[in-house]
C-alpha positions as CSV (number, residue, x, y, z in Angstrom):
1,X,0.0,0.0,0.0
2,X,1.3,2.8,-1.4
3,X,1.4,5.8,1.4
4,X,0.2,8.4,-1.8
5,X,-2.4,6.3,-2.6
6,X,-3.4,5.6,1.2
7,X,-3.5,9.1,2.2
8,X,-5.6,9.9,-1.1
9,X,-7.6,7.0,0.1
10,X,-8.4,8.6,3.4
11,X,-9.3,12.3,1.2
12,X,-11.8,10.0,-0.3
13,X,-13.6,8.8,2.6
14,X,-13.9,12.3,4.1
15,X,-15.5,13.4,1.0
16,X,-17.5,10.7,0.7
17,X,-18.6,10.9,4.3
18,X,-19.0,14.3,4.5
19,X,-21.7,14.3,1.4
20,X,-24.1,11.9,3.2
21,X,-23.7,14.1,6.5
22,X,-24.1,17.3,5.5
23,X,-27.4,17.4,4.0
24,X,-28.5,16.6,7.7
25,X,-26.6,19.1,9.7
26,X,-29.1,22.2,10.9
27,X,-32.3,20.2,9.9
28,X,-35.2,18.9,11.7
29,X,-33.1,15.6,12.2
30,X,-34.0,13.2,14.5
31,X,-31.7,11.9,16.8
32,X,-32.3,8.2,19.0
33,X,-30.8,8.3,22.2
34,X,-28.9,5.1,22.5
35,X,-27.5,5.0,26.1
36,X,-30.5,2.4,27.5
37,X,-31.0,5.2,30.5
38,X,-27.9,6.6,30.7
39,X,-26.6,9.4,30.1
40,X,-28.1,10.9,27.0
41,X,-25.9,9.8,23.8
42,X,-27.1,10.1,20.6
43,X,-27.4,8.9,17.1
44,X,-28.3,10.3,13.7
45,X,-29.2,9.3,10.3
46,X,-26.3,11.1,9.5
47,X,-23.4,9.1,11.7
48,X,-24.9,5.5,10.1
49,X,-25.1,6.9,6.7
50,X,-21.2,8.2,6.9
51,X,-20.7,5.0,8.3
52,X,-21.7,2.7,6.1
53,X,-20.4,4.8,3.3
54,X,-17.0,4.4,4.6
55,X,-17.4,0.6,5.1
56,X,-18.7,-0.2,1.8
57,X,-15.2,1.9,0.9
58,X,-12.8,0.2,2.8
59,X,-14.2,-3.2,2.2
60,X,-14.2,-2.4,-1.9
61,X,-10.6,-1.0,-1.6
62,X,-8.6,-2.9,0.9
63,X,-10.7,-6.3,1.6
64,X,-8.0,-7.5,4.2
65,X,-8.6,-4.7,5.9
66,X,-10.7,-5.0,9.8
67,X,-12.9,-2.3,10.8
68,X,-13.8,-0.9,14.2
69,X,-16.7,1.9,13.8
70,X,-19.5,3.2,16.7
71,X,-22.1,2.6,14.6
72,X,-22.0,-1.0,13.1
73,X,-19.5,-3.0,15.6
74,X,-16.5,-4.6,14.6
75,X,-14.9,-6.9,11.5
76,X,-11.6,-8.6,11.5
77,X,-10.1,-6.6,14.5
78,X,-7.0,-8.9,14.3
79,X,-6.2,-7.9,11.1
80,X,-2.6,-6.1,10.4
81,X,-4.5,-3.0,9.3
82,X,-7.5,-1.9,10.7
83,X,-9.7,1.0,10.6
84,X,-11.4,3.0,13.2
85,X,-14.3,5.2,12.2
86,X,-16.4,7.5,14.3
87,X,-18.6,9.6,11.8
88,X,-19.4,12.2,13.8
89,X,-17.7,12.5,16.7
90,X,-19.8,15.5,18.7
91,X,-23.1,14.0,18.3
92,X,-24.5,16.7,20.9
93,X,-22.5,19.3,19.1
94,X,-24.2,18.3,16.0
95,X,-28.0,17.9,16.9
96,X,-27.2,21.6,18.6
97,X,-26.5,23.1,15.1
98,X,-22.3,24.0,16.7
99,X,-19.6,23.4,14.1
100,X,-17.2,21.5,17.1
101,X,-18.3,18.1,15.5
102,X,-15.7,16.4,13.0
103,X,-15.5,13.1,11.2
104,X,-12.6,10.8,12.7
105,X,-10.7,8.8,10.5
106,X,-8.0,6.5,12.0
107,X,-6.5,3.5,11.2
108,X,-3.8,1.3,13.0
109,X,-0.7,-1.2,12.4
110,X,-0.5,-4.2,14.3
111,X,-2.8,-2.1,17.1
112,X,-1.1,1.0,17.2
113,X,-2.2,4.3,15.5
114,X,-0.4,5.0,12.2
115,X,-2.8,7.9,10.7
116,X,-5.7,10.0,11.4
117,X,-7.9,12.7,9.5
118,X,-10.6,14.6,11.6
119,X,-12.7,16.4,9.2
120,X,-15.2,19.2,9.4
121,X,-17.1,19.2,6.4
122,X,-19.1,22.2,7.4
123,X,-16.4,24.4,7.8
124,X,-14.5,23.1,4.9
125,X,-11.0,21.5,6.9
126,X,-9.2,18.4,7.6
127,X,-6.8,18.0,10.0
128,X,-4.2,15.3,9.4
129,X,-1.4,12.9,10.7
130,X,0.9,10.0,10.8
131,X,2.8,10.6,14.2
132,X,5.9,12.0,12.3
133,X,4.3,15.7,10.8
134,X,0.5,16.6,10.9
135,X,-1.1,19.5,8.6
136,X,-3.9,21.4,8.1
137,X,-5.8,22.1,5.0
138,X,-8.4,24.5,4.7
139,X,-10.1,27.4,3.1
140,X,-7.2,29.8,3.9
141,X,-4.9,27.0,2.2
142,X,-2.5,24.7,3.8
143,X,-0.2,24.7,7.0
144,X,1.9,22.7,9.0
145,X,0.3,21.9,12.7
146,X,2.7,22.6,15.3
147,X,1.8,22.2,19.1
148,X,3.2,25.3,21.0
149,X,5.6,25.2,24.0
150,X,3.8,25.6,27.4
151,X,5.8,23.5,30.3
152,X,4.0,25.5,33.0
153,X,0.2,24.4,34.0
154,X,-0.5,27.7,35.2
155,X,0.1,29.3,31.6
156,X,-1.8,26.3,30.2
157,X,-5.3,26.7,28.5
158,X,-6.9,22.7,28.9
159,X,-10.1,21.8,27.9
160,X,-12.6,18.5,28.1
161,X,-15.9,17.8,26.7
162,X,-18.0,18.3,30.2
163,X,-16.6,18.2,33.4
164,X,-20.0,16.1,34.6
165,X,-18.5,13.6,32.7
166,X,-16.1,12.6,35.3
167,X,-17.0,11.2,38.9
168,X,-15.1,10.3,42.1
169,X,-11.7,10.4,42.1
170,X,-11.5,11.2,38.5
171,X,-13.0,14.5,39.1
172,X,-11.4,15.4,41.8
173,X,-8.2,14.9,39.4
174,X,-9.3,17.1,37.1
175,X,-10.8,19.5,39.4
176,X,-6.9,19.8,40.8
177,X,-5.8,20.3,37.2
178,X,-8.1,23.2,36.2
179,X,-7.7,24.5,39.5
180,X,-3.9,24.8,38.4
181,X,-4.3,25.7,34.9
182,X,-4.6,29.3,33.3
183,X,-8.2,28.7,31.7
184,X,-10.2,25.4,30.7
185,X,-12.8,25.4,27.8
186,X,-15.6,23.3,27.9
187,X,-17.5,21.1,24.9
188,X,-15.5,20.7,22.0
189,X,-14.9,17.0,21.6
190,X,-12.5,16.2,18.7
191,X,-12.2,19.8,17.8
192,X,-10.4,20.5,21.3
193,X,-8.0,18.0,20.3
194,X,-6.6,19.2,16.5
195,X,-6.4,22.8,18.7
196,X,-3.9,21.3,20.7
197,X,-2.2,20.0,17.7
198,X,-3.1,23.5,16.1
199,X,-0.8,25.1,19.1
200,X,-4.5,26.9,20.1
201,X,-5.0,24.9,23.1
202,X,-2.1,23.2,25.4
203,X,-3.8,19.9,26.7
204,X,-6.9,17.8,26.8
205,X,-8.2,15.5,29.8
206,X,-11.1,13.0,29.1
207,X,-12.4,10.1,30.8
208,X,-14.5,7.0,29.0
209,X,-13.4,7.0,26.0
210,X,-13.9,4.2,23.4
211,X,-11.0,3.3,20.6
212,X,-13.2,5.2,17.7
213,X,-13.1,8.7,20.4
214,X,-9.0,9.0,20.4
215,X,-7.6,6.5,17.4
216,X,-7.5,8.9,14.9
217,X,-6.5,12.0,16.6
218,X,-3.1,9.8,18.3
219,X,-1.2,10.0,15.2
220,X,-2.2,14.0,14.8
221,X,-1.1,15.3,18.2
222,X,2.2,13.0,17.8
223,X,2.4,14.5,14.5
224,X,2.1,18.1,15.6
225,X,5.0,17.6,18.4
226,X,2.4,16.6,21.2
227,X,1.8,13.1,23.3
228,X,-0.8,11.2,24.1
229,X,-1.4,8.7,26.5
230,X,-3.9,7.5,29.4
231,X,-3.5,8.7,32.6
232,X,-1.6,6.1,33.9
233,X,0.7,6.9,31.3
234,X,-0.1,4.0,29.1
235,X,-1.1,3.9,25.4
236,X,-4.6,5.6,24.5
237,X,-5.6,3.4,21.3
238,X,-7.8,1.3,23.7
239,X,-9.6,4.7,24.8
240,X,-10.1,5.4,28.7
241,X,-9.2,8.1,30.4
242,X,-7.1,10.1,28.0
243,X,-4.8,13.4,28.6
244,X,-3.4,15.2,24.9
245,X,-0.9,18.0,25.4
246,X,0.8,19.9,23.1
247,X,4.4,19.8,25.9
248,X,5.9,16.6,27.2
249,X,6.3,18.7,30.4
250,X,3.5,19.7,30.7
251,X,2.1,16.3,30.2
252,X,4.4,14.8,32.8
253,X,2.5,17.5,34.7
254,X,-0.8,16.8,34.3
255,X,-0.2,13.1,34.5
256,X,1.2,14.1,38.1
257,X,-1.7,16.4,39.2
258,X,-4.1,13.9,38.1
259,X,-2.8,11.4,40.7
260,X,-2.7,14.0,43.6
């Protein structure tokens, strides 16, 4: 596999996928709330259209391929390559009419994270990696991503989807971290994460997060300069409880302040 004609492979599912989403964003859509009395968590028309869009894709192009996606389970997870799809990551976002959802893309090697794409078909970019350099493309053109230098928390924007996501000693981790940090931004699932990469935002702290969540933003962080990793320290392309930042010190930080 060619890596030109892999990462015009990967151009081609965002296109494709963002053309059966779009006509859904800022509509009446329904959404079903699949959590079984949970917490709310919902589902569109629009994330199992992407999705299957993208399957039919993979399975067409690259038959050996497995594929892990939220919508329609898994196939051949034991296979060398295998792809990990979450069509619209920022459900909530989404249903609410924000632009902070984003298409996730990843796919890994023998289980780890070799490349990622989260794209934003609404406003038009696609954020991109492969653990060695990560770019941005856009209206404005094309750019390197670059995480910026912070190694101090208390100059360090963070950010997490919703702090009510966390409970017990979790949140009493992160509740030390923000407490330390210069600001914290709430609710902007995958976008929050290719802002770190962007150098916008310094780190990201998350908690329950499945393998579709994190895969494909792994190789864009590393790619931009930044780590990722649970909070134990450990690899994130299992999901968990996940902390992106744009420093290694200020990672090592975090990690640090999270334990108490």
């Amino acid at each position: 596999m060619a890596a030109v004609d892999f990462v015009s492979f990967v151009d081609d599912l965002a296109t494709r996928s963002g053309a059966a989403i779009l006509p859904f964003f800022r509509t009446t859509i329904a959404s079903v709330d699949k959590s079984r009395g949970g917490r709310f968590d919902p589902v569109t028309e629009a994330d199992r259209a992407a999705e299957a869009v993208m399957r039919r894709m993979i399975s067409g192009t690259f038959p050996d391929h497995g594929v892990v996606g939220e919508e329609f389970g898994s196939e051949r997870e034991d296979a060398e390559f295998v792809w990990v799809l979450d069509p619209i990551d920022g459900t909530r976002a989404f249903i609410s009419g924000l632009p902070t959802w984003g298409t996730l893309i990843g796919l890994t090697r023998n289980g780890s994270p070799c490349y990622g794409m989260m794209h934003q078909p609404f406003t038009k970019e696609r954020f991109s990696g492969d653990g060695a350099s990560a770019k941005w493309i856009g209206p404005a053109g094309e750019r390197p991503l670059l995480a910026r230098r912070c190694a101090d928390l208390a100059e360090a924007t963070i950010s997490t989807t919703s702090p009510r996501l966390f409970e017990g000693a979790e949140l009493e981790g992160f509740e030390r971290v923000e407490r330390a940090a210069k600001m914290a931004r709430f609710g902007y699932d995958c976008y929050a994460y290719c802002m770190v990469a962007a150098g916008q935002m310094d780190a990201v702290i998350e908690s329950g997060l499945k393998p579709h969540d994190i895969v494909a933003l792994v190789p864009i962080i590393e790619g931009a300069g930044g780590v990722v990793t649970t909070w134990d320290g450990g690899s994130p392309a299992q999901g968990g409880a996940i902390v992106a930042s744009g420093d290694k010190r200020l990672h090592e930080k975090i990690l640090a302040t999270l334990k108490g």
